[in-house]
PASE-388563 format. One line per 4 residues: number of its first residue (from 1); their letters; for each residue x, y, z of C-alpha. Coordinates in Angstrom, 2 decimals, always signed. Each point is the difference from the previous one (the first is absolute). Layout:
N
NUM> a> X,Y,Z | ...
REM end
This chain:
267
1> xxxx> -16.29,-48.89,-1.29 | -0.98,+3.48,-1.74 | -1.08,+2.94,+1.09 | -3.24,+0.47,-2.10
5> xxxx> -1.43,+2.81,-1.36 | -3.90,+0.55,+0.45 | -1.42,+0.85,-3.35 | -3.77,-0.31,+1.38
9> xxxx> -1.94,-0.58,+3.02 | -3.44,-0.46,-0.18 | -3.23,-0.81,+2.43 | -2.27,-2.57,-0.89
13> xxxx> -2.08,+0.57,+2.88 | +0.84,+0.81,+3.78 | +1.60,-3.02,+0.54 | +1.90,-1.11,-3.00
17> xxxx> +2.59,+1.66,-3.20 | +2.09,-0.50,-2.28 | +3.67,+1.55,-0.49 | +1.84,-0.34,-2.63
21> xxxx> +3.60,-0.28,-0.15 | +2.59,+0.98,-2.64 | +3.10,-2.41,+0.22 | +1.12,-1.61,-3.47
25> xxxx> +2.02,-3.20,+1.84 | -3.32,-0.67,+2.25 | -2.33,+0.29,-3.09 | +1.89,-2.15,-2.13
29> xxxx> +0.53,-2.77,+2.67 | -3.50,-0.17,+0.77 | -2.42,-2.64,-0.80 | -3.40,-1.09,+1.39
33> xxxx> +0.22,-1.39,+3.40 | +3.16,+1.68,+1.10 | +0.48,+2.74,+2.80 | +1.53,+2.81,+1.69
37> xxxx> +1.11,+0.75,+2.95 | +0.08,+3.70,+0.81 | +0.55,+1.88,+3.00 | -2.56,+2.22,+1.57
41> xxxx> +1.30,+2.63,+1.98 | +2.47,+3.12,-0.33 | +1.60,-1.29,+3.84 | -0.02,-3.32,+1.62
45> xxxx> -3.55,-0.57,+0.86 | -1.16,-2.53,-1.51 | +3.07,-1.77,-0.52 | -0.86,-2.66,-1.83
49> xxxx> -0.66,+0.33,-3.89 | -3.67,-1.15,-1.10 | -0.47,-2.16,-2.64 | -2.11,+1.02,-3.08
53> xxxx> -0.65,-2.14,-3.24 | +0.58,+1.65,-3.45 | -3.03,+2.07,-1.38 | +0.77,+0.29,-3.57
57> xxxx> +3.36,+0.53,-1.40 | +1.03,+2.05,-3.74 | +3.90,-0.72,-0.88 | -0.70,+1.97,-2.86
61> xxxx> -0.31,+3.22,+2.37 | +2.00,-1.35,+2.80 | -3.05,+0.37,+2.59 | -1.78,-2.91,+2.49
65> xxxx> -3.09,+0.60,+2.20 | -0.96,-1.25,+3.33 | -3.98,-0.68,+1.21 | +0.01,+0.96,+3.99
69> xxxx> -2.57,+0.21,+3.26 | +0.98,+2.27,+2.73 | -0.31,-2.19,+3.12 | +3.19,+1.46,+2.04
73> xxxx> +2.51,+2.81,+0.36 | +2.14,-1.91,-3.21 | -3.10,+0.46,-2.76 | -0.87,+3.08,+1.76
77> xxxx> +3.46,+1.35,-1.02 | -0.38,-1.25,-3.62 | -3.76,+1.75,-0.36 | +2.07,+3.46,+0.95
81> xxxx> +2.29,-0.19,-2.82 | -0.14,+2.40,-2.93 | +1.61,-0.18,-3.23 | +3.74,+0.72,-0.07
85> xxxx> +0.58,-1.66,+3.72 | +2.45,-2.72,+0.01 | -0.65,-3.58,+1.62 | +2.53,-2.81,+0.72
89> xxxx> -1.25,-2.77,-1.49 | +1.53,-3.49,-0.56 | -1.02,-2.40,-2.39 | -1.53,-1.29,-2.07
93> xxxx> +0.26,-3.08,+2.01 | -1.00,-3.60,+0.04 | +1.42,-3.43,-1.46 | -3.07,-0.70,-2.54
97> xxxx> -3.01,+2.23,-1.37 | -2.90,-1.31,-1.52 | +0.46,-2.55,-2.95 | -1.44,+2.53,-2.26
101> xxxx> +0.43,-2.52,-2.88 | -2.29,-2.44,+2.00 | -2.66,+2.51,-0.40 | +0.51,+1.13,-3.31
105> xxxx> -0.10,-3.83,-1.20 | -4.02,-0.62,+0.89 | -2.49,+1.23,+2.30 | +0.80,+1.55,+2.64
109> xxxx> -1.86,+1.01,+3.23 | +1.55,+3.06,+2.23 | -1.11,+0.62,+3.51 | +0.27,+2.71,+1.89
113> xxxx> -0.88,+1.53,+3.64 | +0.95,+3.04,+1.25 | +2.94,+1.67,-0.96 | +1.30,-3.53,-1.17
117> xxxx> -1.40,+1.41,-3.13 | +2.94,+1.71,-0.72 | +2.19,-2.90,-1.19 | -3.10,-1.71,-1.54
121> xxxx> -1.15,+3.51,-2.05 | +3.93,-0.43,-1.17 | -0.06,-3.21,-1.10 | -3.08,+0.97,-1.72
125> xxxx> +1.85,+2.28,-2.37 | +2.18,-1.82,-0.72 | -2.75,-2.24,-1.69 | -0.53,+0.34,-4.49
129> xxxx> -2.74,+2.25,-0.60 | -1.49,-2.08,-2.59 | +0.03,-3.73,-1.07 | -2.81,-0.33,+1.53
133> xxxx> -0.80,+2.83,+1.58 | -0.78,-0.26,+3.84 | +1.00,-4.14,+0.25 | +1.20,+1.08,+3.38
137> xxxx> -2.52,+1.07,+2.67 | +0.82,+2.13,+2.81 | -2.14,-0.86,+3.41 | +0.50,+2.84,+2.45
141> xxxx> -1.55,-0.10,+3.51 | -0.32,+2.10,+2.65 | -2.50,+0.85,+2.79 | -2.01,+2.96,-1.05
145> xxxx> -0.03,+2.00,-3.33 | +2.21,+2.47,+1.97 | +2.65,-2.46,+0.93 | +0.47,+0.02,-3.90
149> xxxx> +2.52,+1.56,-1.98 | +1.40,+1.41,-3.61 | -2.99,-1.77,-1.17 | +0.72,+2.67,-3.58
153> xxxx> +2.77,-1.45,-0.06 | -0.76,-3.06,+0.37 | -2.67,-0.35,-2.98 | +2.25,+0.90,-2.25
157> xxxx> +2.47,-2.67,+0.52 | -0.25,-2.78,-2.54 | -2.09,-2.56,+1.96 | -3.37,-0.77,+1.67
161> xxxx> -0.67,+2.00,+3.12 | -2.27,-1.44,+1.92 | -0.70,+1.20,+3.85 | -1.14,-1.45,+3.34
165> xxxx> -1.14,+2.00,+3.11 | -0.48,-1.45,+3.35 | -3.28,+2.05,+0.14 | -0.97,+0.20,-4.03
169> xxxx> +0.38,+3.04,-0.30 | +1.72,-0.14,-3.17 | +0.20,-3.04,-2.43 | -0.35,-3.63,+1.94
173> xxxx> -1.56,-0.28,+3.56 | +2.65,-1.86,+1.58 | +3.74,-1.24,-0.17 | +2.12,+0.34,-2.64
177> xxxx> +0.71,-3.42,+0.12 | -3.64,-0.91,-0.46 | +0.66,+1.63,-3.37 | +2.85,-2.42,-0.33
181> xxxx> -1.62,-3.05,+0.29 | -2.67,+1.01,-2.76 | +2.85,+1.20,-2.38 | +1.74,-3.45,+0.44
185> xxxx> -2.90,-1.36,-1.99 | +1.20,+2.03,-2.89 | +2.95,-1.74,-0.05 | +3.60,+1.19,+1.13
189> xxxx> +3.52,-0.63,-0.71 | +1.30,+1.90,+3.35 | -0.90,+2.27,+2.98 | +1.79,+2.74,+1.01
193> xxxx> -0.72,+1.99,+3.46 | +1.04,+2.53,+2.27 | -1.64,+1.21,+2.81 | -1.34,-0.46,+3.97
197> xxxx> +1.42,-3.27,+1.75 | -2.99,-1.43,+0.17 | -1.06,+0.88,-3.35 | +3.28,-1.87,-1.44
201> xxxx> -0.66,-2.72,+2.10 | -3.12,-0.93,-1.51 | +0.80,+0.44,-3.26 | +3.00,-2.58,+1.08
205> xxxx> -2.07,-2.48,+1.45 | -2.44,+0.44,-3.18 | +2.77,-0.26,-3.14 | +1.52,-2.93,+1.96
209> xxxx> -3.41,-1.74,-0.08 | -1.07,+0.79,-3.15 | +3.92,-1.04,-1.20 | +0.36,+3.67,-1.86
213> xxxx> +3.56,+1.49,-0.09 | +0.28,+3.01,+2.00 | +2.19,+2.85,+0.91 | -0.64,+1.49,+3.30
217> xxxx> +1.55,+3.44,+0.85 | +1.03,-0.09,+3.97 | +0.13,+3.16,+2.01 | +1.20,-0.58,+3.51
221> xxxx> +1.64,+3.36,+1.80 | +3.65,-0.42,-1.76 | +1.85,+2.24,+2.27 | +3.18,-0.14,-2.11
225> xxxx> -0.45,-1.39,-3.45 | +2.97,-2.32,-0.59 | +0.02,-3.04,+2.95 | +1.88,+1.71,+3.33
229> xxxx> -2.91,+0.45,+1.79 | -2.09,-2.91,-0.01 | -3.28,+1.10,+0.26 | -1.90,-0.86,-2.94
233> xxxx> +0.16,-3.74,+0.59 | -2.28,-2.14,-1.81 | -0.36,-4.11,+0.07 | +0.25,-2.15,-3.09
237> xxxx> -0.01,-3.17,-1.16 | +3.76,-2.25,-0.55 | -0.12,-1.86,-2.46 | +0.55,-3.33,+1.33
241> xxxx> -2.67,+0.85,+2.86 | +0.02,+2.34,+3.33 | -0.17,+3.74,+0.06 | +3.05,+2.66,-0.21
245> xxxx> -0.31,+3.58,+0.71 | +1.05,+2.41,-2.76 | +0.28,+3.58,-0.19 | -2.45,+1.60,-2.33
249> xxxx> +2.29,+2.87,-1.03 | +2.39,-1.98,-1.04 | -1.59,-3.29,-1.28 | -3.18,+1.77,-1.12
253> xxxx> -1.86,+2.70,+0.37 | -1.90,-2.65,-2.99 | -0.73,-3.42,+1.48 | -1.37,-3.00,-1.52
257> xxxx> -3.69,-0.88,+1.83 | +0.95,-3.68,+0.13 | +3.35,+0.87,+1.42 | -1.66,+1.92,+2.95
261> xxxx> -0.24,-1.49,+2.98 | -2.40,+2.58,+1.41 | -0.43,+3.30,+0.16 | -0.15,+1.85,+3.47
265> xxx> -1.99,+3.17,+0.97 | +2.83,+2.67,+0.75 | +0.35,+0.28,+4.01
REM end
């Protein structure tokens, strides 16, 4: 737990931005796929911490960024900071990131929704820039054009972009996970994704069928972060048959798709 220091906090549109953090032990702990948990408020309300995953972290300057949407009093609070305000934030948590050596070794496909970009856009820098260049492909969905963000930022990452909308307005009319099945034909060595339930569960029930290794970023409401409070139960598979329930913040947030049972809308 640290109390943070805001070194930026910027609007990507009216519902979504981006703060970034200074806090050398959080930056250097970070990898793709992990989290924070930070709490929202100067009082007690809310009084539960909100999960975020990691943006982009420099250990070289000590800093870490979050990607948020203001749905609720807690992101409303974050959108007010300025610079030089102080957060309590815990983290970075999680038991396993991404295998970012799994998608360094071949082709890689990244999937993203929402703001379940943020984890993917990380593990996308953390990606060579060359040998070849853009081997990985980055398939980002969202309804409309609007619904889209740090696209700048995006196209200068070192892969693919390609885009989906819902209603065309920019890139591929449709899901991105109609972009999925025509990049499988391209060949793959492993999926990554992060985004809406429903989203994830498709591109489950799709790498399972296709028998593609894939990493699947989970983001149930973790009300604590580390296991006391139960509520970010997901099923998966034993081993020698049936289902157990797991915690996702501390056996994921990064689950195998075959190990997934299924993945629920939140409630």
């Amino acid at each position: 737990m640290a109390l943070c220091e805001v070194l930026t906090n910027g609007a990507i549109d009216a519902e979504h931005g981006v703060i970034e953090f200074r806090d050398d032990r959080i930056s250097c702990g970070s990898a793709p796929g992990l989290f924070v948990e930070i709490l929202c408020a100067d009082g007690l309300d809310p009084l539960l911490r909100r999960p975020f995953s990691i943006f982009a972290a420099d250990p070289a300057s000590g800093t870490f960024a979050i990607l948020y949407r203001v749905v609720g009093p807690g992101t409303r609070f974050l959108a007010a900071r300025r610079p030089g305000d102080r957060i309590d934030v815990l983290g970075p948590l999680g038991h396993k990131g991404f295998d970012v050596a799994r998608a360094r070794a071949g082709r890689a496909i990244l999937v993203a929704g929402g703001v379940g970009l943020a984890p993917i856009a990380y593990l996308a820098r953390a990606l060579p820039e060359t040998d070849p260049p853009h081997r990985a492909v980055l398939l980002y969905g969202a309804a409309t054009r609007a619904r889209l963000l740090c696209l700048d930022a995006l196209a200068r990452l070192p892969v693919e972009l390609r885009i989906a909308t819902e209603d065309g307005s920019a890139g591929v009319r449709g899901l991105v996970t109609d972009l999925l099945a025509e990049e499988i034909e391209r060949g793959v060595t492993g999926i990554f994704a992060c985004g809406p339930s429903g989203m994830n569960e498709a591109v489950r029930i799709f790498a399972v069928a296709h028998g593609v290794p894939c990493q699947i970023s989970l983001e149930p409401y973790m009300a604590c972060g580390f296991g006391a409070c139960f509520g970010c139960v997901v099923p998966v598979k034993k081993a020698g048959g049936g289902i157990r329930n797991v915690r996702v913040c501390l056996d994921g947030p990064i689950f195998e798709a075959e190990e997934i049972a299924g993945i629920l809308p939140p409630p």
